[in-house]
C-alpha positions in Angstrom: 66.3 67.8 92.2 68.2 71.2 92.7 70.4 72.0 95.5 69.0 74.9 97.4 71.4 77.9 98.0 72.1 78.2 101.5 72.2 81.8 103.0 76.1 81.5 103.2 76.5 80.8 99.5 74.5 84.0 98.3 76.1 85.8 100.3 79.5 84.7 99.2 78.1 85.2 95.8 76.9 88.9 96.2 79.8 90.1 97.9 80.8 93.3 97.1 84.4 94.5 96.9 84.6 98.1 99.3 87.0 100.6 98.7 88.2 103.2 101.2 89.6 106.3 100.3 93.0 107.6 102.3 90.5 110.0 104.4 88.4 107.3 105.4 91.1 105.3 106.6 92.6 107.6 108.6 89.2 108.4 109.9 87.9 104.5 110.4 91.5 103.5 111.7 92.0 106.2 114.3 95.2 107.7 112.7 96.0 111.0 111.1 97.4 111.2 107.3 100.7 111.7 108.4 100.8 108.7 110.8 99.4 106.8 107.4 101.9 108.2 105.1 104.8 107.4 107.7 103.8 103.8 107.8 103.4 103.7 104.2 107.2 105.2 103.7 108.3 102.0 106.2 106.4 99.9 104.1 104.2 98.3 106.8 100.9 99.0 104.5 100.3 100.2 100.9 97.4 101.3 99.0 95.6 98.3 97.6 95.2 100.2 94.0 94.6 104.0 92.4 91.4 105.1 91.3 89.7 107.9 90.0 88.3 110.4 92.5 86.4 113.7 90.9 89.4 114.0 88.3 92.0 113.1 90.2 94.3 110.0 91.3 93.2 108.9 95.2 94.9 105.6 96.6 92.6 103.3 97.6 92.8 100.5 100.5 90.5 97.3 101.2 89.0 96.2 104.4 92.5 94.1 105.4 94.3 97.3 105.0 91.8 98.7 107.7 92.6 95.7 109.7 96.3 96.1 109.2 95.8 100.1 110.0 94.1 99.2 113.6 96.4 96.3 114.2 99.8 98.7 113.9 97.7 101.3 116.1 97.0 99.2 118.8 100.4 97.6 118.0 102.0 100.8 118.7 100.0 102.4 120.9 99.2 99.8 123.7 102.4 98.0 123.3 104.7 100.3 122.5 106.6 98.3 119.7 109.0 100.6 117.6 108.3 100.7 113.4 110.7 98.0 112.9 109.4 96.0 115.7 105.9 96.3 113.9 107.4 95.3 110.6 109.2 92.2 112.3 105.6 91.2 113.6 103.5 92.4 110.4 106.2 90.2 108.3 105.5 86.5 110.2 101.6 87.1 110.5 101.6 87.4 106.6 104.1 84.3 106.5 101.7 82.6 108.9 98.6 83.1 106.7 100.1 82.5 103.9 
């Protein structure tokens, strides 16, 4: 007899990889370009890959690099930590999933 596919297992099957351009970052993540490109130049995010935008290069970043944009927001923001502070915390929660 053959094993049904449960709703969880297509899903995990037809899951599509999204892409977010620097703009829509900034824009989903609550941040301007220059608050993206300073954390980028500390190192505490970096584009996930390069692609090809109407004939020219445009970074590109995956969903966890949204989730790391609005973590180091709110990390900043609400609880005033300091960049290295951030780094410090970004560093053991990427030891801790690890």
């Amino acid at each position: 007899m053959a094993r049904r596919r449960t709703a969880a297992g297509r899903r995990r099957q037809t899951r599509v990889q999204t892409w977010l351009t620097r703009t829509a970052l900034c824009e989903l993540g609550g941040v301007s370009p220059q608050q993206l490109a300073v954390w980028e130049y500390e190192e505490l995010l970096a584009p996930e890959r390069v692609g090809e935008i109407e004939g020219r290069s445009e970074p590109l970043y995956d969903r966890q690099a949204l989730r790391r944009v609005r973590l180091i927001r709110s990390l900043a923001e609400d609880l005033e930590v300091n960049l290295p502070g951030i780094g410090i915390i970004l560093e053991l929660l990427d030891r801790g999933s690890r």
